[in-house]
Backbone as a chain_set.jsonl record, in Angstrom:
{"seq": "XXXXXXXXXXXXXXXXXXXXXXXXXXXXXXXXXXXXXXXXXXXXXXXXXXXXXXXXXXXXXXXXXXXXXXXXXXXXXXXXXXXXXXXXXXXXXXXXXXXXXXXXXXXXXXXXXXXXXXXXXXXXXXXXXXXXXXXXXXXXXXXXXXXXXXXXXXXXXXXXXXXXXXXXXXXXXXXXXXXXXXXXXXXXXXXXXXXXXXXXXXXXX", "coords": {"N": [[110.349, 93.565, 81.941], [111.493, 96.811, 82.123], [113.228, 99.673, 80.788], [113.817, 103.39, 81.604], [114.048, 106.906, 82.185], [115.586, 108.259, 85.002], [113.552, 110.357, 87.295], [113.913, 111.774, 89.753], [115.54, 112.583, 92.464], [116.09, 110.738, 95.428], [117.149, 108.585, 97.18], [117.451, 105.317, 96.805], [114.856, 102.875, 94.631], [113.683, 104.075, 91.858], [110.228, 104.87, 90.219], [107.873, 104.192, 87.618], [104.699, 104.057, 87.304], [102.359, 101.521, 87.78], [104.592, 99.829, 87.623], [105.433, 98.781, 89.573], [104.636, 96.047, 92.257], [102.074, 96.597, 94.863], [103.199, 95.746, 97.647], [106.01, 96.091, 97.385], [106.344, 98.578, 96.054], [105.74, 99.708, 98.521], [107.571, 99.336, 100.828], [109.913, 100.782, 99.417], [108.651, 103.277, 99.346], [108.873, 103.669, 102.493], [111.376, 103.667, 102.306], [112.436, 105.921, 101.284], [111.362, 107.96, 102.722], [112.007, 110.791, 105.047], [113.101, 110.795, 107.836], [112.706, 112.999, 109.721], [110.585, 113.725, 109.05], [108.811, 111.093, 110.268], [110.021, 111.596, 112.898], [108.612, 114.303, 113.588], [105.944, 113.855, 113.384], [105.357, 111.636, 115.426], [106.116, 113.59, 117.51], [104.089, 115.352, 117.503], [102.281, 113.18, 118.552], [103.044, 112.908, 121.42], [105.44, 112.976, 123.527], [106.711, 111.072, 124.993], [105.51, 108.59, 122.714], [107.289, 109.954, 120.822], [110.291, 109.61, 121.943], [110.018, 106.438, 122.243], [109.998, 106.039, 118.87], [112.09, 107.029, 118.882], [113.785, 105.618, 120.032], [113.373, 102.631, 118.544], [114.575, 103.964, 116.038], [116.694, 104.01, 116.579], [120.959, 103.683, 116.245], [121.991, 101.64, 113.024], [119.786, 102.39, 110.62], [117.525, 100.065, 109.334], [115.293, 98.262, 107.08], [113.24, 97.202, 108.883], [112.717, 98.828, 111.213], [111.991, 100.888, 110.428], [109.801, 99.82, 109.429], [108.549, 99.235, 111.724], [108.255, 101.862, 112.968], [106.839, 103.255, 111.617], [104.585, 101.544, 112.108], [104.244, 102.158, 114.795], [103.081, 104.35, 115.425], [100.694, 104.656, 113.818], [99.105, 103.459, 115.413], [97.776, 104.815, 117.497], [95.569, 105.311, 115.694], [94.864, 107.707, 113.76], [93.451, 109.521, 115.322], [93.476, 112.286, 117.278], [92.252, 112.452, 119.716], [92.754, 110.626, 120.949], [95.186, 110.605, 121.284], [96.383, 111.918, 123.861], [95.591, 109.223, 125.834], [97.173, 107.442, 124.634], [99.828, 108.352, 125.253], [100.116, 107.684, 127.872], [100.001, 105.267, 127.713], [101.714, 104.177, 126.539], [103.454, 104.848, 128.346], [102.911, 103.732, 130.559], [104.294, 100.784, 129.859], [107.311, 98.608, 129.679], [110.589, 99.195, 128.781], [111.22, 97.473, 126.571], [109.136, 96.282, 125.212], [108.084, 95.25, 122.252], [106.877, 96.703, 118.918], [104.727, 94.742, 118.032], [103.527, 93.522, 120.24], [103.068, 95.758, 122.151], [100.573, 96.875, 119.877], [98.848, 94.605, 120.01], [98.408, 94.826, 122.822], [96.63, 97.455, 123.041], [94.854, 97.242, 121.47], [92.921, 96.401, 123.637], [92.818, 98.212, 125.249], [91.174, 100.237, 127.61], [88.84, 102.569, 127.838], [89.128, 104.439, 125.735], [88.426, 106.995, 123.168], [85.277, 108.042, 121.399], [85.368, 109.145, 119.205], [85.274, 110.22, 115.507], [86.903, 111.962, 114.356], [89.966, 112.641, 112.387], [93.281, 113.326, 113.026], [94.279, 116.47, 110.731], [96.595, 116.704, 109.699], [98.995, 115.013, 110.696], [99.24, 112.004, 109.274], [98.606, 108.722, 108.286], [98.234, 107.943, 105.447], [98.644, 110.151, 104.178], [101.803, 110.376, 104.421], [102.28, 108.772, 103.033], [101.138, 108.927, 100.304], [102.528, 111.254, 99.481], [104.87, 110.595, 99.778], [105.026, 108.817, 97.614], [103.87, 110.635, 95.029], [106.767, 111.772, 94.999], [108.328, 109.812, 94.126], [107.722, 109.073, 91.882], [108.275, 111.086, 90.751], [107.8, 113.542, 90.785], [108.092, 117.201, 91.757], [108.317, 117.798, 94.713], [108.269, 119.006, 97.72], [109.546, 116.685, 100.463], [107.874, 117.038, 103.398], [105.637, 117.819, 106.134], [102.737, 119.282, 105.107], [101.343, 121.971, 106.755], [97.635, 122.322, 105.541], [95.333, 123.221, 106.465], [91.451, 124.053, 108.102], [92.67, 124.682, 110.888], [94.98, 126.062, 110.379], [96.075, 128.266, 109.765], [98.284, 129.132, 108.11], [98.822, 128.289, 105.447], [100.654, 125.312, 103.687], [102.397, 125.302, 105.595], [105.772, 124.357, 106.171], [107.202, 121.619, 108.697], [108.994, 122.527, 111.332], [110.372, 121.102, 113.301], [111.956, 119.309, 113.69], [114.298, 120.142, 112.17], [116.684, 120.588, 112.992], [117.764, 117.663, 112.939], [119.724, 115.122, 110.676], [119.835, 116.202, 107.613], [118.487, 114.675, 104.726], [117.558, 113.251, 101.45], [115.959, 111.479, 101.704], [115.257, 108.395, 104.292], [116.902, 106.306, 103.048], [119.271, 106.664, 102.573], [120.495, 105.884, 104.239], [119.888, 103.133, 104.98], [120.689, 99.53, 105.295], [121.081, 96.386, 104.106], [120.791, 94.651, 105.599], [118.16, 93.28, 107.262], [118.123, 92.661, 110.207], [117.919, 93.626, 114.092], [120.26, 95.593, 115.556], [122.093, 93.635, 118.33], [120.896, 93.297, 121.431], [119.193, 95.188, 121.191], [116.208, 96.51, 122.308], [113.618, 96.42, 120.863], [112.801, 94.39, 119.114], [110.55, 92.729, 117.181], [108.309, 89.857, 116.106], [109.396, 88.236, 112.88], [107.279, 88.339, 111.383], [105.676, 90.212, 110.992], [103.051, 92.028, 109.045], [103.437, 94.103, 106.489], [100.743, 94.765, 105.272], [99.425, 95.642, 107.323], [99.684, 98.131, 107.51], [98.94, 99.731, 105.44], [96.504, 100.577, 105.444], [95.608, 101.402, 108.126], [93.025, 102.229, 109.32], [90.834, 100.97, 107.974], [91.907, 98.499, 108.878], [91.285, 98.288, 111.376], [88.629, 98.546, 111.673]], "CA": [[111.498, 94.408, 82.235], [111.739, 98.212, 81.443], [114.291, 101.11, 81.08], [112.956, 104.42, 81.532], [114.714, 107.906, 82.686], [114.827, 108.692, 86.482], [112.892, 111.182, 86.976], [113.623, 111.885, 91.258], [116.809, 112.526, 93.219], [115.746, 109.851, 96.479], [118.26, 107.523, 97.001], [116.618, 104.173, 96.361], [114.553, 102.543, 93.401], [112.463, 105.461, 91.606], [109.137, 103.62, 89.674], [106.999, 104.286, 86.582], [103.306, 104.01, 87.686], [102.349, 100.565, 87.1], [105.279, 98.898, 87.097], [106.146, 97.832, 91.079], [103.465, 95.595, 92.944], [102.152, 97.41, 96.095], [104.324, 95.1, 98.591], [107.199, 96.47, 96.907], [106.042, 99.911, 96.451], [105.566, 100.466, 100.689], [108.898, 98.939, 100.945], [110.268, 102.265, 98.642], [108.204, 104.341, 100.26], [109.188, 103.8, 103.545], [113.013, 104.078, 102.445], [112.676, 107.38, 100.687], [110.642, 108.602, 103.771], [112.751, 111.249, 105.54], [113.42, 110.475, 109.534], [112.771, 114.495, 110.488], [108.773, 113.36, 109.049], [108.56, 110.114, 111.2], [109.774, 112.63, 114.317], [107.242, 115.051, 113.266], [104.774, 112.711, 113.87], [106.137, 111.047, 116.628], [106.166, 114.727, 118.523], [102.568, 115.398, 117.271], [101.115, 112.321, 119.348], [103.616, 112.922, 122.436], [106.989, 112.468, 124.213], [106.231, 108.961, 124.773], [105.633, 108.157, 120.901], [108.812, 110.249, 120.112], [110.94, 108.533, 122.723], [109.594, 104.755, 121.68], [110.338, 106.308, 117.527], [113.757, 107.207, 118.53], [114.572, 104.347, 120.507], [113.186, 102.146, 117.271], [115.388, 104.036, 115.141], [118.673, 104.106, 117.366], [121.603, 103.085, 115.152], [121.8, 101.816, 111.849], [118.709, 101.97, 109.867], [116.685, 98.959, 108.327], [113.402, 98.69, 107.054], [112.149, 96.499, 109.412], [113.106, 99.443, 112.063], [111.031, 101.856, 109.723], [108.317, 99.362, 109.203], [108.109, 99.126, 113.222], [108.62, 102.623, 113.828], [105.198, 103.813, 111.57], [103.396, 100.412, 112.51], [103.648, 101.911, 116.145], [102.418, 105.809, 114.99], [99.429, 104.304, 113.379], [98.526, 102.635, 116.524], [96.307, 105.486, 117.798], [94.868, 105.501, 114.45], [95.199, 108.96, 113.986], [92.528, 110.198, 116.744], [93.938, 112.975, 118.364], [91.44, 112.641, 121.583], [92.92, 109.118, 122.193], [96.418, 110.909, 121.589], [96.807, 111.572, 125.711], [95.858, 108.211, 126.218], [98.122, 106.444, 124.01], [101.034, 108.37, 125.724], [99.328, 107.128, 129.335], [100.076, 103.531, 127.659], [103.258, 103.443, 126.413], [104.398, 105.144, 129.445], [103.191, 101.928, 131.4], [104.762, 99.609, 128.731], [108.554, 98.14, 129.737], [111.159, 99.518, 127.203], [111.718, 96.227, 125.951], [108.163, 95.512, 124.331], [108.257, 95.411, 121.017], [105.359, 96.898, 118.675], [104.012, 93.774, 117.646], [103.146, 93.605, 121.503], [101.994, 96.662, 122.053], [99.168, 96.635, 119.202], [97.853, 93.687, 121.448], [97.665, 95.537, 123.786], [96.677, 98.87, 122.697], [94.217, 97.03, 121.063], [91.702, 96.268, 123.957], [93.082, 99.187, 126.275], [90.287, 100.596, 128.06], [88.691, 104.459, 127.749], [88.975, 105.228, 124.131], [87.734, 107.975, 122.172], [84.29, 107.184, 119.925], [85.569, 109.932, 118.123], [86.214, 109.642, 114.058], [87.746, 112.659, 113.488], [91.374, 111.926, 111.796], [94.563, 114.255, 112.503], [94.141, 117.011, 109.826], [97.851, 117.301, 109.363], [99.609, 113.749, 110.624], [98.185, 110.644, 108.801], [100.329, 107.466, 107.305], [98.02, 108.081, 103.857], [98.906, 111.501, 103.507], [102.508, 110.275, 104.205], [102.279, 107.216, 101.839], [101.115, 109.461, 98.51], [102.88, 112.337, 99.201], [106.506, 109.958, 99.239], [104.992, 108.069, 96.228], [104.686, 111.499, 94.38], [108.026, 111.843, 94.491], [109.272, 108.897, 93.584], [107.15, 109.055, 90.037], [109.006, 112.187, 89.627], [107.338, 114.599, 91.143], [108.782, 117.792, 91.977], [107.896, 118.888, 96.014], [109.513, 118.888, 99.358], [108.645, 115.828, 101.63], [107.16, 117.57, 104.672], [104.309, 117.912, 106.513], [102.111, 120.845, 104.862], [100.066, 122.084, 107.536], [96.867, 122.801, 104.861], [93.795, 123.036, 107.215], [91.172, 125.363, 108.349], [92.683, 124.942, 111.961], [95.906, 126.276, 110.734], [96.032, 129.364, 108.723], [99.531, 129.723, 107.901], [98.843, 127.128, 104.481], [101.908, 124.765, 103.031], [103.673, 125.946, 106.544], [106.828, 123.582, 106.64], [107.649, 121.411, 110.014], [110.085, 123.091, 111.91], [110.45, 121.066, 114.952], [113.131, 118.412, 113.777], [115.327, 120.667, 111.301], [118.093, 119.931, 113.514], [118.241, 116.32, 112.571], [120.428, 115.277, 109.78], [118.707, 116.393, 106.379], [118.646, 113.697, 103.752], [116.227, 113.353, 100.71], [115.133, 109.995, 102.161], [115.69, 107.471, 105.132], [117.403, 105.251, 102.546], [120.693, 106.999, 102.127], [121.311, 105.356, 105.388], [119.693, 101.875, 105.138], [121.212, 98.827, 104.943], [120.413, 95.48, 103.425], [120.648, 93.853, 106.711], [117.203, 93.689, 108.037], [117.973, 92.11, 111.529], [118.86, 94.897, 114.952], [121.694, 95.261, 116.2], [122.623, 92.857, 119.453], [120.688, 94.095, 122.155], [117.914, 96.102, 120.382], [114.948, 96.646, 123.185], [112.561, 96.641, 120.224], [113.251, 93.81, 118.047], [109.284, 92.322, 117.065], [108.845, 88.982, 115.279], [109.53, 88.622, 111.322], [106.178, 88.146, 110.565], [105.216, 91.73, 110.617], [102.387, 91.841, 107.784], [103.028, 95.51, 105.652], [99.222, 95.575, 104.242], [98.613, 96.033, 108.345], [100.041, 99.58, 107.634], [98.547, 100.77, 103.944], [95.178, 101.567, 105.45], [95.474, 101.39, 109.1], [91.929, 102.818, 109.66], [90.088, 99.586, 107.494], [92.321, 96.978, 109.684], [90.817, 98.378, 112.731], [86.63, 98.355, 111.544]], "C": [[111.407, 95.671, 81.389], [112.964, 99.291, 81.363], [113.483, 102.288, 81.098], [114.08, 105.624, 82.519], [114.499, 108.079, 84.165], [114.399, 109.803, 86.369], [113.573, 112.397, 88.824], [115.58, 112.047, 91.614], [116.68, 111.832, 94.683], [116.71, 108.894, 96.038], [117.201, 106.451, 96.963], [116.622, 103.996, 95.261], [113.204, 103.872, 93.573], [111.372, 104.252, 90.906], [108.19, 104.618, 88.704], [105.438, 103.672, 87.521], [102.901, 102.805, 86.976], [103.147, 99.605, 87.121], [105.925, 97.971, 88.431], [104.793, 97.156, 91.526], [103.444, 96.36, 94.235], [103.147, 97.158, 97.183], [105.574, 96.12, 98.097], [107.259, 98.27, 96.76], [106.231, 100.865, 98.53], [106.982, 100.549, 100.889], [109.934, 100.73, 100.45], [109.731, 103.338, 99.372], [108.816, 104.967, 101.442], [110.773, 104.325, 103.419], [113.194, 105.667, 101.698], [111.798, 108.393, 101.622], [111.676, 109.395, 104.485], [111.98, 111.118, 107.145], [112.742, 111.55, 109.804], [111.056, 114.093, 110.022], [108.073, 112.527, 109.892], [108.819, 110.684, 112.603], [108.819, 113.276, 114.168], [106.359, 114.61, 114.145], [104.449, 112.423, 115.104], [105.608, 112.452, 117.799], [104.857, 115.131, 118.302], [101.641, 114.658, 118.202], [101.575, 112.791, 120.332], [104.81, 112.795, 122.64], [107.227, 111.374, 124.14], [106.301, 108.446, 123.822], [107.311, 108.349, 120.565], [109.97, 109.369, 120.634], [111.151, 106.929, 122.319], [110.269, 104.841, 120.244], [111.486, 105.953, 118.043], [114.494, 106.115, 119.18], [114.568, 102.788, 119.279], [114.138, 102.519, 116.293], [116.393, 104.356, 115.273], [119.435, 103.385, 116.16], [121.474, 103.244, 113.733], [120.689, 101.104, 111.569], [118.414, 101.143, 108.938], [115.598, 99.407, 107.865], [112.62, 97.978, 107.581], [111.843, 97.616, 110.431], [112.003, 100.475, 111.302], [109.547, 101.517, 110.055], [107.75, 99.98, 110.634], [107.539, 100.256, 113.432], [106.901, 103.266, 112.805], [104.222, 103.058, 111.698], [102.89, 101.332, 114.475], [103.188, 103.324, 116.166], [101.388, 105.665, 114.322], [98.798, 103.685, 114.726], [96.998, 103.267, 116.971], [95.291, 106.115, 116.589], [94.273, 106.678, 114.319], [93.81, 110.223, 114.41], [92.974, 111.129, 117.236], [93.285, 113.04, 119.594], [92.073, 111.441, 121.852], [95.099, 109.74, 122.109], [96.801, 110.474, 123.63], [96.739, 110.128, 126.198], [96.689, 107.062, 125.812], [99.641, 106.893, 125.109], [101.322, 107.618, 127.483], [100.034, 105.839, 129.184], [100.734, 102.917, 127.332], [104.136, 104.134, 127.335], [104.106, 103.851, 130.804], [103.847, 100.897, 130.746], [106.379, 99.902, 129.609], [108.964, 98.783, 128.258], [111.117, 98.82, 126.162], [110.912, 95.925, 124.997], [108.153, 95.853, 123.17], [106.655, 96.073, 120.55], [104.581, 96.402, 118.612], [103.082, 93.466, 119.019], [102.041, 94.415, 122.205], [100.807, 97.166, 121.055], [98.41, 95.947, 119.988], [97.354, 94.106, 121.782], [96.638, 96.455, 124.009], [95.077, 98.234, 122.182], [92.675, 96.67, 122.007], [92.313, 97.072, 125.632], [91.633, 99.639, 126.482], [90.446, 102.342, 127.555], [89.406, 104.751, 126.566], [88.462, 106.003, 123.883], [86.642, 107.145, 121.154], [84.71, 108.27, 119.309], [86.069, 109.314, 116.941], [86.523, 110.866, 113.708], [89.155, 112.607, 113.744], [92.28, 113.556, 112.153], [94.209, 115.079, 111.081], [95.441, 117.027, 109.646], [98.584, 115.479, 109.153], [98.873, 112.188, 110.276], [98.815, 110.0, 107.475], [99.813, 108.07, 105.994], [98.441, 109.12, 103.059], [100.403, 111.097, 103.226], [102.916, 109.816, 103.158], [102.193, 108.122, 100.368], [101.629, 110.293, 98.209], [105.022, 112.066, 98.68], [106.104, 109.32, 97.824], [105.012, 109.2, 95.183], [106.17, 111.769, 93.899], [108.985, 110.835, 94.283], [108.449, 108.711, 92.095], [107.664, 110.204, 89.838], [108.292, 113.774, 90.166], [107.967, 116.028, 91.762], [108.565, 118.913, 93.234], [108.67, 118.28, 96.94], [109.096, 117.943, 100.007], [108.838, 116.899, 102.916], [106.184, 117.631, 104.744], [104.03, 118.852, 106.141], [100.916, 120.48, 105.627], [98.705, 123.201, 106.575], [95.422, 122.962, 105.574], [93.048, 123.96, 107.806], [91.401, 125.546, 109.944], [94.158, 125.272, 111.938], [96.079, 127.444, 109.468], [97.086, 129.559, 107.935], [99.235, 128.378, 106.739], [100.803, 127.281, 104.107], [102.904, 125.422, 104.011], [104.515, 124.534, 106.851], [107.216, 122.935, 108.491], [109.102, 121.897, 110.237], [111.282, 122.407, 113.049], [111.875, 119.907, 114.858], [113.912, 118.743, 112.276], [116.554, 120.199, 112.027], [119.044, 118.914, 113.07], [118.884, 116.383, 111.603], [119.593, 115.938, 108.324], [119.2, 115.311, 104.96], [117.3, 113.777, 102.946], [115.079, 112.525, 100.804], [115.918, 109.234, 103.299], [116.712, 106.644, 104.029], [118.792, 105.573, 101.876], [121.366, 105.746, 104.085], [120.813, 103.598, 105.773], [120.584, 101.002, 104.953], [120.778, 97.41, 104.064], [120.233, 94.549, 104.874], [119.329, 93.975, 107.889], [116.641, 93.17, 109.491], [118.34, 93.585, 112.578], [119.842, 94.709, 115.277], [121.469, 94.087, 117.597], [122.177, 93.931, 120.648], [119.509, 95.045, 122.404], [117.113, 95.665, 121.477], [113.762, 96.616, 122.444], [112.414, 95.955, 119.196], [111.237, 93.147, 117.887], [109.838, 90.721, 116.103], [108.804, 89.351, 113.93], [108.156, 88.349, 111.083], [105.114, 89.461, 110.7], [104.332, 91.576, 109.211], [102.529, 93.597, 107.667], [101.614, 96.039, 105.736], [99.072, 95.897, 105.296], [98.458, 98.039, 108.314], [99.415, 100.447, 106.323], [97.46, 101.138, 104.59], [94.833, 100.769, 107.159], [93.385, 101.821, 109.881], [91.082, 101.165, 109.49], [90.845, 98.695, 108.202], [91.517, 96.973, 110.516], [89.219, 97.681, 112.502], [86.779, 96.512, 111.353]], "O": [[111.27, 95.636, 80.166], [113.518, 99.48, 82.446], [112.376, 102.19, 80.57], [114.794, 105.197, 83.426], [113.35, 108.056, 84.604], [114.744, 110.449, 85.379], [113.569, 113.628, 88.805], [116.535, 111.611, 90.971], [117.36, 112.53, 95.434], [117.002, 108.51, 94.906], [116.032, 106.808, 97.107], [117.518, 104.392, 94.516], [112.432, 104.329, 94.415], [111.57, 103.04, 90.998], [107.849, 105.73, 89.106], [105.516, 102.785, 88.372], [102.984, 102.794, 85.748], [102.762, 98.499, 86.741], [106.597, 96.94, 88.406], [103.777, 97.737, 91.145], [104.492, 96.763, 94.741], [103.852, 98.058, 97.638], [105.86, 97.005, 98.903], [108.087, 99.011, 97.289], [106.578, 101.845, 99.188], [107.569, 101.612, 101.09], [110.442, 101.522, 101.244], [110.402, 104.198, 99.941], [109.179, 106.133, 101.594], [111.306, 105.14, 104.172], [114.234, 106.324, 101.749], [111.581, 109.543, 101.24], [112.609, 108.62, 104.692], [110.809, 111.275, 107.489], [111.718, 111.145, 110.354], [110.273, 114.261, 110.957], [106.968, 112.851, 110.327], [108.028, 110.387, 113.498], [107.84, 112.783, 114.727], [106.101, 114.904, 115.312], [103.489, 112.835, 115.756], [104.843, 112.257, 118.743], [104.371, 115.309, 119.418], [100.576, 115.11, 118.623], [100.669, 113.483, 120.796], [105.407, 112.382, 121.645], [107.888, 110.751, 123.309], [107.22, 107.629, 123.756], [108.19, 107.547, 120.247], [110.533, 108.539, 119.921], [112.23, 106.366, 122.138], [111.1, 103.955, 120.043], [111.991, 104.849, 117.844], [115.642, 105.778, 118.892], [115.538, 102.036, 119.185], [114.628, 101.611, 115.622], [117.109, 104.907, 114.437], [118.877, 102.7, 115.303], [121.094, 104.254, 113.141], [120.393, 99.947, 111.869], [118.864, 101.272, 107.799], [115.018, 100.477, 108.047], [111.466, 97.849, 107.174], [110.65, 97.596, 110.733], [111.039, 100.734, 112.022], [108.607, 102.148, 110.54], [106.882, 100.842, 110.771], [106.439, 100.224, 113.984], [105.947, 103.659, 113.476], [103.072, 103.461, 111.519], [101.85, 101.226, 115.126], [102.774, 103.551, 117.302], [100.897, 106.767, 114.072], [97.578, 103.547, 114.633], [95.848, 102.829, 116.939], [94.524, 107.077, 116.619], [93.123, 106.784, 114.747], [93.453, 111.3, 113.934], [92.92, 110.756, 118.408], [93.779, 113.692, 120.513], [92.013, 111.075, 123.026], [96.006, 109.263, 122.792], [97.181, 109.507, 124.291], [97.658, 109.715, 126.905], [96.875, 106.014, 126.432], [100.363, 106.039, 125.624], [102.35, 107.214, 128.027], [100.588, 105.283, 130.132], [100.844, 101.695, 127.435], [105.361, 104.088, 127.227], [104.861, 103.332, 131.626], [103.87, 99.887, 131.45], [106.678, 100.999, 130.081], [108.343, 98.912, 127.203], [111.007, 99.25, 125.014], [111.353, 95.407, 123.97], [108.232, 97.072, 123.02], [105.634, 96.075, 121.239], [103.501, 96.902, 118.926], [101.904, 93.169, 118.824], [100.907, 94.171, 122.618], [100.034, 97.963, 121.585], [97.457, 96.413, 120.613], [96.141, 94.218, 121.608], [95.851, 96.37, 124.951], [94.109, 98.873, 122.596], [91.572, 96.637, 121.462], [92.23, 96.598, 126.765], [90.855, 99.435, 125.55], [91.381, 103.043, 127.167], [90.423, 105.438, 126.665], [87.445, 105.95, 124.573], [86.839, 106.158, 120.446], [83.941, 108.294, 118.348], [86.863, 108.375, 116.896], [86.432, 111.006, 112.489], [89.642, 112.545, 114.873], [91.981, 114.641, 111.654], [93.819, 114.326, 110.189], [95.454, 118.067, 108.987], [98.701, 114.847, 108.103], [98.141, 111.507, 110.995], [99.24, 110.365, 106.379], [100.635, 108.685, 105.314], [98.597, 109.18, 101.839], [100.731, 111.269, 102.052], [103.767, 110.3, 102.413], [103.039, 108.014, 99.48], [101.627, 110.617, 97.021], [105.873, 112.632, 97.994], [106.949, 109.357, 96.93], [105.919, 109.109, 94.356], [106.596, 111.929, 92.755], [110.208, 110.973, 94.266], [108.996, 107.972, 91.277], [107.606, 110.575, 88.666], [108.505, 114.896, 89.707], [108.638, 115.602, 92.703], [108.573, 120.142, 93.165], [109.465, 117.34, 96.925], [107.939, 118.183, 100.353], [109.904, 117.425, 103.237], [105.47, 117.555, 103.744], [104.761, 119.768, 106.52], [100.048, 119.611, 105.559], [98.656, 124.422, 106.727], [94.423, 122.729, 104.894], [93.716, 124.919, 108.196], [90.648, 126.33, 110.522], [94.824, 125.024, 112.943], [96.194, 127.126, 108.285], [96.859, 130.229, 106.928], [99.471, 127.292, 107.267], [101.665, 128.16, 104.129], [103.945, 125.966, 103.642], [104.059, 123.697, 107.63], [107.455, 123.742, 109.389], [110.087, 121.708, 109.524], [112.373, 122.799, 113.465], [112.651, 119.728, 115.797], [114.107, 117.885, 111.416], [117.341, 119.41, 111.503], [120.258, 118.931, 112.868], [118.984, 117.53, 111.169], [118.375, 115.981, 108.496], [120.291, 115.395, 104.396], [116.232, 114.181, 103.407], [113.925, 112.586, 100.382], [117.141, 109.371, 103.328], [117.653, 106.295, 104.742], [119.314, 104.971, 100.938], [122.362, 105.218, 104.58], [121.324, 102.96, 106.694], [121.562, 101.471, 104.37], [119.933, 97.659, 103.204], [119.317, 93.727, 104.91], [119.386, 94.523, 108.99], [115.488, 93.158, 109.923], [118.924, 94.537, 112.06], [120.374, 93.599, 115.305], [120.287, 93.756, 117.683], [122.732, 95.006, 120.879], [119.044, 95.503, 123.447], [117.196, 94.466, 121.744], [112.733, 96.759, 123.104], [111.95, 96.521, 118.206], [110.708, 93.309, 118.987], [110.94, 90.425, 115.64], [108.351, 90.44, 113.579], [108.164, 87.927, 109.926], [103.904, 89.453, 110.474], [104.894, 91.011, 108.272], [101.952, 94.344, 108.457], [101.245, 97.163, 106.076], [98.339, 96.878, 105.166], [97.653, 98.843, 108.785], [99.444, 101.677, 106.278], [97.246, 102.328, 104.357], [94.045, 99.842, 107.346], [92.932, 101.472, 110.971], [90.791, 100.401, 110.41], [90.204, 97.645, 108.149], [90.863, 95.949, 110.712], [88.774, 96.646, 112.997], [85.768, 95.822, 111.223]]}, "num_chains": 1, "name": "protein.A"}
């Protein structure tokens, strides 16, 4: 057991380096993750993605609803040539199917990309260290910085879901109740495994 100064303004638990186990770390992560980043994203792969996100994160927010909602934005393991076809494949998918489902699926869909080049901009790892920064204290903006040589305008801020509410993290609005509401079209089973999501790339090989 430690005391130690916060360092962060994220609603949640802040963390000394060292002192959370990873399980527990993602968990934080994900709740100090701001929503308007997980749209981002979401609108980056397609309509389809965004649509599926926002229907995932209708209501009030959990973190199983989180987990779901970047378990199913890792899916096209961040390929942009298999982008078009991911949206192809959750536009045949029923509303109802959950993610856990669609991985299955997704998983021995036909006509893939052999491509390995990764999203230069949207990619969970970038997400993952850039929220853990600021929960050790770090002092930058969560957003996507578009830094790449296919985008000149460096550390240019996403624009596209300012609208949304602005919070410093998803976890001003979580609850402790990590079941959906009554009804939920997207409920998956509890045995969701986390580590599937720390390094989405190594599950796949």
């Amino acid at each position: 057991m430690c005391t130690y100064k916060r360092q962060d303004n994220v609603p949640g638990t802040s963390t000394c380096k060292g002192y959370n186990p990873p399980q527990q770390l993602f968990i934080e992560v994900l709740k100090a993750t701001p929503l308007p980043m997980l749209y981002e994203w979401a609108q980056a792969i397609g309509s389809e993605t965004l649509k599926k996100v926002k229907s995932i994160l209708g209501g009030t927010i959990n973190i199983d609803k989180l987990r779901r909602a970047v378990k199913l934005l890792s899916l096209p393991h961040e390929i942009p040539e298999d982008y078009p076809l991911f949206e192809k494949f959750l536009k045949e998918q029923p509303e109802y199917r959950g993610v856990s489902k669609l991985k299955e699926l997704w998983r021995v869909y036909p006509d893939k990309s052999s491509s390995s080049r990764l999203d230069p901009v949207y990619r969970f790892n970038y997400l993952f260290e850039k929220v853990e920064a600021k929960l050790y204290g770090e002092d930058i903006n969560l957003c996507w910085d578009k830094e790449t040589k296919e985008d000149p305008h460096k550390n240019e801020r996403g624009m596209v879901f300012l609208n949304y509410p602005k919070t410093n993290g998803a976890s001003a609005e979580i609850t402790s109740n990590c079941s959906d509401p009554t009804g939920s079209n997207c409920s998956d089973p509890s045995n969701t495994n986390d580590h599937d999501l720390v390094n989405p790339q190594e599950k796949e090989q």
